[in-house]
C-alpha positions, 0 to 999 in steps of 0.5 A: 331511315326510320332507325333512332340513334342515340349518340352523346357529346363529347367532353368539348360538346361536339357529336360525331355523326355516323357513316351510315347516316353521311352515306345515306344523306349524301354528306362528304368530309368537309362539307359546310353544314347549316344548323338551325334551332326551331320554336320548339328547341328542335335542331334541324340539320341540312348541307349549306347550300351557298347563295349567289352574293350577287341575286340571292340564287341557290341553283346552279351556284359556284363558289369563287374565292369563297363567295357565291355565284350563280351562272346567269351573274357569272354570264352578266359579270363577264360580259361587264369585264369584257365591255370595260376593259380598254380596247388595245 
């Protein structure tokens, strides 16, 4: 996408952005956004990707309750749970 848009703020000083754009960046309703201000007051915009709380990991990344986690942690967690649990 090469095309400028030009879009003001509203009165609460949000922005919507246009389909178009979502489509094309692959965006979907809800979806969790990171904003980041750089040296030279530019705004970059991106699509949150969640880190595993456990290793710092961004592939491959579920979210559980809210956190993080990757597979391999997911894999290392279970077998901890399994090996803790009192034998019956």
């Amino acid at each position: 996408m090469a095309e400028k848009m030009y879009k003001r703020l509203n009165k609460r000083g949000g922005m919507s952005i246009p389909a178009s754009v979502r489509r094309e960046m692959g965006w979907e309703p809800e979806d969790a956004m990171e904003l980041e201000v750089t040296k030279d007051n530019q705004l970059i915009m991106k699509q949150y990707q969640p880190r595993c709380v456990f290793c710092g990991e961004m592939d491959g990344v579920v979210t559980i309750s809210g956190k993080g986690i990757c597979r391999s942690c997911i894999v290392i967690a279970a077998g901890k749970g399994a090996a803790s649990e009192p034998e019956r």
